[in-house]
C-alpha positions in Angstrom: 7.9 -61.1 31.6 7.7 -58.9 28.4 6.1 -55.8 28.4 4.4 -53.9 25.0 4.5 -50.2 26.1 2.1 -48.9 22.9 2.2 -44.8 21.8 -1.3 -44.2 23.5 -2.7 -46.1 26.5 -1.7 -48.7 29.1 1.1 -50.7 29.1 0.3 -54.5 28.2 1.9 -57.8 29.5 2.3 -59.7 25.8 0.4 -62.6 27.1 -2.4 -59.8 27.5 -2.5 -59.0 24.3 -4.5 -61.9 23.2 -7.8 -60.4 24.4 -8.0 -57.6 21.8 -6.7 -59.1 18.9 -8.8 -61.7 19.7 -12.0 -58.7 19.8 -10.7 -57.6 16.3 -10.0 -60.3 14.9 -13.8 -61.4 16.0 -15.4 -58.0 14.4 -13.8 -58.4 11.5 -14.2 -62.0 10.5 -17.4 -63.0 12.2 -20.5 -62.2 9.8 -22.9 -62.7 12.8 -23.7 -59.5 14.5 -24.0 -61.5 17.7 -21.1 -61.5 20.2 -19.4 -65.0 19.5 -19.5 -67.2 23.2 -15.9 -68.0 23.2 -15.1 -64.1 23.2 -18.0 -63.2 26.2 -15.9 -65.8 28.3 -12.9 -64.7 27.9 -14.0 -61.5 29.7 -16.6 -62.6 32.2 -15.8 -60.9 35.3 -18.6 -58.8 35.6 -22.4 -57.9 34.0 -20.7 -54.0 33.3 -17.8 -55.6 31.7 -20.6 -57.9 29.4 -22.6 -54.9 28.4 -19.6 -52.5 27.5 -18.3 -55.5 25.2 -20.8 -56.2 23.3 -21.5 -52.2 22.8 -18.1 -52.4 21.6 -18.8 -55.3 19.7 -22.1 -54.0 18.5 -20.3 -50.6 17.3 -17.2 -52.5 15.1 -19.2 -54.9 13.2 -21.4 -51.5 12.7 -18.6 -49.4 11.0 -17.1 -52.7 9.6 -20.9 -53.3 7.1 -20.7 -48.9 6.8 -17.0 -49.2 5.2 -17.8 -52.7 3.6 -20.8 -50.4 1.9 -18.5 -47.2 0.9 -16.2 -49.0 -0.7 -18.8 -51.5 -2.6 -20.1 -47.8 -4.0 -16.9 -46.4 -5.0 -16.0 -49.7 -7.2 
């Protein structure tokens, strides 16, 4: 097995990995606001574990439309 050991934080096996990216990649391409299904299953263990994702979730797409906005004003 492969481990990523990152700067900050835990280490990750590289097969974990795919649950993050997949988060950001799903923040930054999605232009729905709502959590997309395919992401809530992949971490389904638990009703906490829901409600701290799409928080999360909720938070990224938030500062993803603020800096979409800063930078529209600036051009």
């Amino acid at each position: 097995m492969t481990w990523l050991l990152p700067a900050q934080g835990k280490p990750y096996k590289l097969r974990a990995l795919q649950k993050p990216i997949s988060f950001l990649e799903a923040a930054i391409n999605s232009d729905s606001m709502v959590m997309p299904e395919a992401l809530l299953a992949m971490y389904k263990s638990d009703e906490i574990t829901q409600t701290r994702l799409k928080l999360m979730y909720d938070l990224a797409k938030t500062k993803q439309a603020q800096k979409m906005q800063k930078q529209r004003t600036v051009l």
